[in-house]
ROKOLMAR-100230 format. One record per residue (C-alpha): x, y, z. Coordinates in steps of 0.1 Angstrom, whole numbers, plus 5000, padded with zeros to 4 digits. Layout:
// residues N
{pt {X, Y, Z}}
...
END
This chain:
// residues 377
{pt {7336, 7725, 4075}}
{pt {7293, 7719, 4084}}
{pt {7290, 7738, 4049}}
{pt {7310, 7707, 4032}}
{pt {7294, 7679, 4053}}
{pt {7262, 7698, 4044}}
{pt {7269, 7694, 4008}}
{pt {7280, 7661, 4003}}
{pt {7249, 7650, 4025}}
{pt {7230, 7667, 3994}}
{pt {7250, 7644, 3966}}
{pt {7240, 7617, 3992}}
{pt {7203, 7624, 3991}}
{pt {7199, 7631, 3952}}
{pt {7219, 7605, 3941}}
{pt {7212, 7578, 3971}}
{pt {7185, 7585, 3993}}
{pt {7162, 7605, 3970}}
{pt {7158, 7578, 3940}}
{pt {7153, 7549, 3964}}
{pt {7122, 7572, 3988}}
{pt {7110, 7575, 3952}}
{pt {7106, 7540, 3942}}
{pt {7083, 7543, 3972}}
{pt {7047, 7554, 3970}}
{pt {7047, 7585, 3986}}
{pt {7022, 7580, 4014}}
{pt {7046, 7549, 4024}}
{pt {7074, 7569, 4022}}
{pt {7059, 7597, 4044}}
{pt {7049, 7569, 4071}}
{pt {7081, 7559, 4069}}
{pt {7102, 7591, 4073}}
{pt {7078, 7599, 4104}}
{pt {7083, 7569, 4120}}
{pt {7123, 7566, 4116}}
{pt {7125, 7601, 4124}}
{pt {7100, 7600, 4161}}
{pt {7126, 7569, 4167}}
{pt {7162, 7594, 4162}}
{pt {7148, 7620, 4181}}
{pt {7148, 7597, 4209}}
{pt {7186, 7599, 4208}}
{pt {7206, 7629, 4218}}
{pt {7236, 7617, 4201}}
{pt {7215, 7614, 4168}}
{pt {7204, 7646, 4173}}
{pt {7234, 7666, 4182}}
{pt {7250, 7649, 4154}}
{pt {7222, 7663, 4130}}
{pt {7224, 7699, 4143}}
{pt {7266, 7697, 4142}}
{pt {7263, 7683, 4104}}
{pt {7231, 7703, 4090}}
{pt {7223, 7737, 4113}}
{pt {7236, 7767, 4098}}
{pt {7237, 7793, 4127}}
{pt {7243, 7834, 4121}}
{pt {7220, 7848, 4149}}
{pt {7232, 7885, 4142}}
{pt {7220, 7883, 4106}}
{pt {7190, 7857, 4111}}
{pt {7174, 7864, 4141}}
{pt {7142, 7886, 4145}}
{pt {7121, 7898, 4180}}
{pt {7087, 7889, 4164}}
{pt {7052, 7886, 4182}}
{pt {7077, 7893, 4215}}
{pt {7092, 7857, 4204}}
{pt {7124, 7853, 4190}}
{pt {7130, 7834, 4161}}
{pt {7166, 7822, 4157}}
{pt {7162, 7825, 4118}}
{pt {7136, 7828, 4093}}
{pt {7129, 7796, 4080}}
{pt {7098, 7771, 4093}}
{pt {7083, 7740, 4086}}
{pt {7050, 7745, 4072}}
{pt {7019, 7721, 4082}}
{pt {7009, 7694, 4073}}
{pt {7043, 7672, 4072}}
{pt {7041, 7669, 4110}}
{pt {7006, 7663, 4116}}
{pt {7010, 7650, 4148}}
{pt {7040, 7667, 4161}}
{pt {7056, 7634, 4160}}
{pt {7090, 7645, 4151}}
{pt {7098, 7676, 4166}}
{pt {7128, 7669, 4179}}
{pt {7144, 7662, 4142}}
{pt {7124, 7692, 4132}}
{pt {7143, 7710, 4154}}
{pt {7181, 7696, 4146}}
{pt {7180, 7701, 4112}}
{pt {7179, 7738, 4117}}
{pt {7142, 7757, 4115}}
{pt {7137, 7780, 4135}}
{pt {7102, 7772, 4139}}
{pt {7078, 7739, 4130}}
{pt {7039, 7749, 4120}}
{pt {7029, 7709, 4130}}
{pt {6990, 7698, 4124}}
{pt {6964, 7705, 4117}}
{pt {6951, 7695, 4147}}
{pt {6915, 7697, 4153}}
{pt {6896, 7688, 4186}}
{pt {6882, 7652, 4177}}
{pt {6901, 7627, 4160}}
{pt {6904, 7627, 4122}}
{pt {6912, 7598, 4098}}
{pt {6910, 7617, 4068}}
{pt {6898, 7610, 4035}}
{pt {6904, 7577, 4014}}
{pt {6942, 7573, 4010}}
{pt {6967, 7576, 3990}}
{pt {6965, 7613, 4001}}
{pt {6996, 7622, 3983}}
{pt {7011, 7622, 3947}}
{pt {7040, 7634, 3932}}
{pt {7046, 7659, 3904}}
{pt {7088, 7653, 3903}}
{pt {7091, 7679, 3872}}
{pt {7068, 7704, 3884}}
{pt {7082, 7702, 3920}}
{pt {7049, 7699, 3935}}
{pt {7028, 7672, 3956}}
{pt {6989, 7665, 3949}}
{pt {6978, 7666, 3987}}
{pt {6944, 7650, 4000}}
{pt {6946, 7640, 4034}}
{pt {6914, 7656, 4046}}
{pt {6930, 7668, 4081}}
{pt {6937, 7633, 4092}}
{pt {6953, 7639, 4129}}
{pt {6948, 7624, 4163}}
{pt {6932, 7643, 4177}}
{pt {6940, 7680, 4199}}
{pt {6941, 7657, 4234}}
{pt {6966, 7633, 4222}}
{pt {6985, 7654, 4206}}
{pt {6991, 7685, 4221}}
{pt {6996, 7659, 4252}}
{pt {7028, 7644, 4234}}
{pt {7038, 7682, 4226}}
{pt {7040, 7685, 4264}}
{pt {7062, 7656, 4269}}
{pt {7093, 7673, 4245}}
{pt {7121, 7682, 4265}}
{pt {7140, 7715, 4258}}
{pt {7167, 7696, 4248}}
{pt {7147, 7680, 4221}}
{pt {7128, 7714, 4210}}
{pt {7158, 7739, 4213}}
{pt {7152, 7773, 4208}}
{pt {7129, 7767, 4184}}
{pt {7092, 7782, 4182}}
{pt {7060, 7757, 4180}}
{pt {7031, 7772, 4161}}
{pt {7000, 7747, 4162}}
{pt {6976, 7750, 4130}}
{pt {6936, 7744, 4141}}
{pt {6914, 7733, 4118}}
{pt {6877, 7725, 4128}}
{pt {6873, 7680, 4123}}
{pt {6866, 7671, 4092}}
{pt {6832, 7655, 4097}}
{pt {6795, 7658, 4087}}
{pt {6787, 7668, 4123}}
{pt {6806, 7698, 4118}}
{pt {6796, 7712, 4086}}
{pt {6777, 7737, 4101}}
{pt {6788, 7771, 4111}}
{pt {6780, 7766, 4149}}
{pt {6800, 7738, 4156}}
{pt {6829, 7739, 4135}}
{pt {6835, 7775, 4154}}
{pt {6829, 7749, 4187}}
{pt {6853, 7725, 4173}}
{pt {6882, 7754, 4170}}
{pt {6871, 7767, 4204}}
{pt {6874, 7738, 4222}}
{pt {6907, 7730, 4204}}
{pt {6922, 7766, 4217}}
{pt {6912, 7758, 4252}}
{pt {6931, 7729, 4254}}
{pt {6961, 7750, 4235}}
{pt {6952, 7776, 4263}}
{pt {6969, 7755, 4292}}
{pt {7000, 7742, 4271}}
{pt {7036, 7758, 4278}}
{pt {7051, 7738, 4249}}
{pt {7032, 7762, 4221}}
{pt {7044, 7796, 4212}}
{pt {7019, 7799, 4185}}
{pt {6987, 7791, 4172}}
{pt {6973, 7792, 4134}}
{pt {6937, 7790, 4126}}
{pt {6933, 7766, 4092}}
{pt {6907, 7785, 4075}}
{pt {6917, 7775, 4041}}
{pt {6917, 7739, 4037}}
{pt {6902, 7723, 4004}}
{pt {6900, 7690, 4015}}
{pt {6871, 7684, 4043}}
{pt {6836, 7686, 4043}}
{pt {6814, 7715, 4038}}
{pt {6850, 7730, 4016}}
{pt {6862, 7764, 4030}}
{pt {6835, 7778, 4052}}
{pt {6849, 7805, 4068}}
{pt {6869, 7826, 4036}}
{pt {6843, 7850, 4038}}
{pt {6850, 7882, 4057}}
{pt {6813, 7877, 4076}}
{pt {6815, 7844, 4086}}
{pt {6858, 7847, 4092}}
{pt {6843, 7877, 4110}}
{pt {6820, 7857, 4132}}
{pt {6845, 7826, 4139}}
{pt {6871, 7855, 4152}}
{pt {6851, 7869, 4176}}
{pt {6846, 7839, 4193}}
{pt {6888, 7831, 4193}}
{pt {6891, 7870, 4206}}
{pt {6872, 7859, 4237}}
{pt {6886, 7825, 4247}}
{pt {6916, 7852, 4257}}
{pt {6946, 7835, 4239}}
{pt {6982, 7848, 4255}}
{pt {7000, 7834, 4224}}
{pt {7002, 7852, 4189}}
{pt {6974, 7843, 4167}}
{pt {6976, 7835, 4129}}
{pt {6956, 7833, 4095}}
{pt {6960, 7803, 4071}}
{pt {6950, 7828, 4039}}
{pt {6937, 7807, 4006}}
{pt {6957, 7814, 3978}}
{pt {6924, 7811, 3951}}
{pt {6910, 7841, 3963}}
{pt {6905, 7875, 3939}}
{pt {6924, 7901, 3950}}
{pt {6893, 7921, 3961}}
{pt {6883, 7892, 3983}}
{pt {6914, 7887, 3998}}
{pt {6919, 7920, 4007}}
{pt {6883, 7917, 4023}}
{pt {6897, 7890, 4049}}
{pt {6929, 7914, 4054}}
{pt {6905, 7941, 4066}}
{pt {6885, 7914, 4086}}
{pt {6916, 7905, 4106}}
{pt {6928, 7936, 4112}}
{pt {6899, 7942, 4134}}
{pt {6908, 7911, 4157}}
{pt {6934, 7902, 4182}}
{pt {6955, 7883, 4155}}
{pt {6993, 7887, 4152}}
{pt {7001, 7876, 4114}}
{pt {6990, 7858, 4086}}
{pt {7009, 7822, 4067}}
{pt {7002, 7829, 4031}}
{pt {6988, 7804, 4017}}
{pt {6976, 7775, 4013}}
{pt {6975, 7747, 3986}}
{pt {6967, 7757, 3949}}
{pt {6933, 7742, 3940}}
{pt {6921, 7758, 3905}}
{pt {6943, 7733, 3882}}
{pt {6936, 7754, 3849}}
{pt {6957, 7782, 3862}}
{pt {6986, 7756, 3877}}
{pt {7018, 7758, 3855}}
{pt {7024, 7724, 3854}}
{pt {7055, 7702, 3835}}
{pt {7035, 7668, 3836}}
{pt {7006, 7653, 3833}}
{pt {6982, 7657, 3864}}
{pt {6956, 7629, 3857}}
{pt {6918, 7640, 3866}}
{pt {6912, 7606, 3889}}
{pt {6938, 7622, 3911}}
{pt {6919, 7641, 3939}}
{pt {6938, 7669, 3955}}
{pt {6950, 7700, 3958}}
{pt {6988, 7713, 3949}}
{pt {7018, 7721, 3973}}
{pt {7050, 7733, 3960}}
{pt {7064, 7755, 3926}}
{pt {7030, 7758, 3914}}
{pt {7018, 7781, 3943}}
{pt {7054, 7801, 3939}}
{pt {7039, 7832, 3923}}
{pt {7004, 7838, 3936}}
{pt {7018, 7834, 3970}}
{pt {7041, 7859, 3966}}
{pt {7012, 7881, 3952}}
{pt {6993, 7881, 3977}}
{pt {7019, 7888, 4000}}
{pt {7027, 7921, 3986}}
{pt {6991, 7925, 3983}}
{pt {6988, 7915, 4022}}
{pt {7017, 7939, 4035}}
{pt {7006, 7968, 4010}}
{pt {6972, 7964, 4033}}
{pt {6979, 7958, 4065}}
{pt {7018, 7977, 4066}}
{pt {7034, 7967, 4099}}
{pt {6999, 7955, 4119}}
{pt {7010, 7918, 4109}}
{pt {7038, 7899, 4109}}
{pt {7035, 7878, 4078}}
{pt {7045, 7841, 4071}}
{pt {7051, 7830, 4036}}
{pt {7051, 7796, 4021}}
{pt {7046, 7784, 3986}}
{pt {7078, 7773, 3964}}
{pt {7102, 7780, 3985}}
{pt {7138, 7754, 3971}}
{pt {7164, 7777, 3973}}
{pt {7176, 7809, 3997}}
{pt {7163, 7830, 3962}}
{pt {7132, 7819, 3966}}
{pt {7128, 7827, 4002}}
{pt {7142, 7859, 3996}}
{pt {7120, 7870, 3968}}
{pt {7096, 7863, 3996}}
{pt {7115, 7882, 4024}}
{pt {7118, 7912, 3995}}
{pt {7082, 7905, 3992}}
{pt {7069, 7916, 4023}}
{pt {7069, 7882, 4043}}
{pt {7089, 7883, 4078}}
{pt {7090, 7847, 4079}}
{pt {7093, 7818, 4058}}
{pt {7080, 7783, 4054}}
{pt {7084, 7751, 4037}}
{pt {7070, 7713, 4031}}
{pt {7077, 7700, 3994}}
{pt {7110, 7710, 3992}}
{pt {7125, 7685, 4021}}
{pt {7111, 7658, 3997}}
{pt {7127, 7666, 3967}}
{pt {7160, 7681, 3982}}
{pt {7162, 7667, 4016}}
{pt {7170, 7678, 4047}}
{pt {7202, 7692, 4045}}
{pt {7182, 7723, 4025}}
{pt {7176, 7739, 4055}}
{pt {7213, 7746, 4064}}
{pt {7215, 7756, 4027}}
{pt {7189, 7781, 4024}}
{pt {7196, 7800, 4058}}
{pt {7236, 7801, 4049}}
{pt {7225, 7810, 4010}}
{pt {7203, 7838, 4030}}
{pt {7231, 7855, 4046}}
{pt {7250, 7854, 4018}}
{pt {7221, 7877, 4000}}
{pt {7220, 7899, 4025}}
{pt {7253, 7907, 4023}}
{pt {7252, 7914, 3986}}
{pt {7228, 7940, 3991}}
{pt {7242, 7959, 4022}}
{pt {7214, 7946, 4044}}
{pt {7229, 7938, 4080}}
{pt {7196, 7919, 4098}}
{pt {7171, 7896, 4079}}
{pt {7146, 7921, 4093}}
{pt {7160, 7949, 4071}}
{pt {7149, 7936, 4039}}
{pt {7110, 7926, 4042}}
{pt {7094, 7947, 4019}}
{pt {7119, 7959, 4001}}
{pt {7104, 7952, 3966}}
{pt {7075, 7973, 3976}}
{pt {7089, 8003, 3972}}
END
């Protein structure tokens, strides 16, 4: 029965929903979704009737213990959507078993210039330049603290920390300040069950300062001593050689972090397989099908490295339960995704996790958990 409701909400989005969001430009439409959505969450009946039409629930095949955390099923919401954990509660009823919101970063942020989005409709991919606009780590983590568990559910926060994108933090010294500071804060919350350091974002000032294993080196120590009781995570680049990715595996490995999300938005746009057009005055890097491949690269690469030391989270491409099982297969023990609600709407969620059990059973596995890695060997 939710399986049909499920599916005719996805005729209702392509065929309704989708083409009129797309008459929209898409930073309107993002505004737009964010606002109606921090409005339903607001109602329990809204919400119940979100998780009864859209969840897709199978906790014997899904569920992992991972971190000491259990995660009702693989999928997440990546960052970047939620930038101000504004809609949790939605987050929550369509399904994921976690929500990456942010980046958050201790001052706040208003970005660069806008539009900060643009769509690539045949290549399944969005042109992202917000520049770490967010409100701030005071404001927001306070509104965090304000969901109920009735709103949140059983499933696990993960806050991404990025150092504020400003000229007064270009500097080594204080954007390692501005991500301490940010922690301390994340320190005292109940509310977050995880915490991901943004190393790899394009968009801000002074680019990607700490993809080096020296100064990633440097920034870790000082996260190892603010004494975190929460799993800490790795926002990898994905433009990275293999060499010098591996470098930053070997890096982490020598620090109290839990995992790695791999990665982050495509930049180099000579080596993006595109299907339109992607016009030079558009500034931006790329989200979506484009990063498909490489990201699954270097999570082989990443679990070839670091075998069971890290859990790893995968993102890039991910439409269909294939997709996230090639990633699974891959090496990655979780799984997120942003683009893909735009372009096939909410509803996917339900989709993927039921397409997901469905794999599993083809190939004999009886747990999620028994498959990661499998195409390594």
């Amino acid at each position: 029965m939710i399986v049909a409701i499920s599916k005719l909400s996805s005729a209702i989005y392509r065929r309704i929903a989708k083409p009129l969001l797309f008459k929209l430009p898409p930073d309107i439409a993002h505004d737009k979704m964010i606002a109606a959505g921090s409005v339903v969450q607001r109602v329990g009946f809204l919400r119940g009737l979100m998780h009864w039409s859209w969840t897709y629930q199978n906790p014997e095949k899904l569920s992992q213990t991972l971190c000491g955390l259990e995660f009702q099923n693989p999928l997440g919401l990546s960052a970047g959507l939620d930038k101000n954990f504004e809609i949790a509660g939605v987050v929550s009823s369509i399904g994921f078993g976690q929500m990456e919101g942010g980046s958050i970063t201790f001052k706040p942020c208003a970005g660069n210039p806008k539009p900060w989005f643009y769509r690539l409709p045949k290549s399944k991919s969005l042109v992202v330049n917000a520049g770490l606009a967010n409100q701030g780590a005071h404001k927001i983590l306070d509104r965090l603290s304000r969901y109920s568990g009735h709103q949140l559910g059983n499933m696990r926060v993960n806050v991404s920390v990025a150092y504020t994108n400003e000229k007064q933090t270009c500097t080594e010294k204080e954007a390692i300040a501005d991500y301490i500071a940010s922690l301390k804060l994340i320190k005292k919350q109940t509310r977050v069950d995880l915490v991901t350091l943004n190393i790899s974002c394009p968009n801000t000032y002074g680019g990607e300062p700490f993809t080096t294993p020296a100064k990633l080196g440097r920034l870790l120590v000082a996260v190892d001593k603010v004494g975190l009781k929460i799993p800490v995570f790795i926002k990898m680049p994905i433009d990275k050689t293999d060499s010098e990715f591996v470098a930053l595996i070997d890096t982490i490995l020598k620090h109290n972090v839990a995992g790695v999300t791999i990665s982050n938005l495509f930049k180099d746009r000579s080596k993006a397989q595109l299907s339109e057009t992607l016009p030079d005055s558009v500034p931006g890097n790329l989200s979506g099908r484009p990063t498909f491949d490489r990201s699954n690269q270097l999570i082989k690469l990443a679990r070839q490295r670091a075998g069971n030391k890290l859990v790893i989270s995968g993102v890039g491409g991910v439409f269909s339960a294939e997709d996230a099982y090639i990633k699974i297969r891959s090496g990655a023990n979780l799984v997120q995704m942003v683009t893909c609600l735009m372009f096939e709407g909410p509803q996917i969620v339900g989709h993927i996790n039921h397409g997901l059990v469905k794999l599993l059973a083809r190939d004999g596995f009886s747990n999620i958990s028994e498959a990661v890695g499998v195409d390594l060997n």
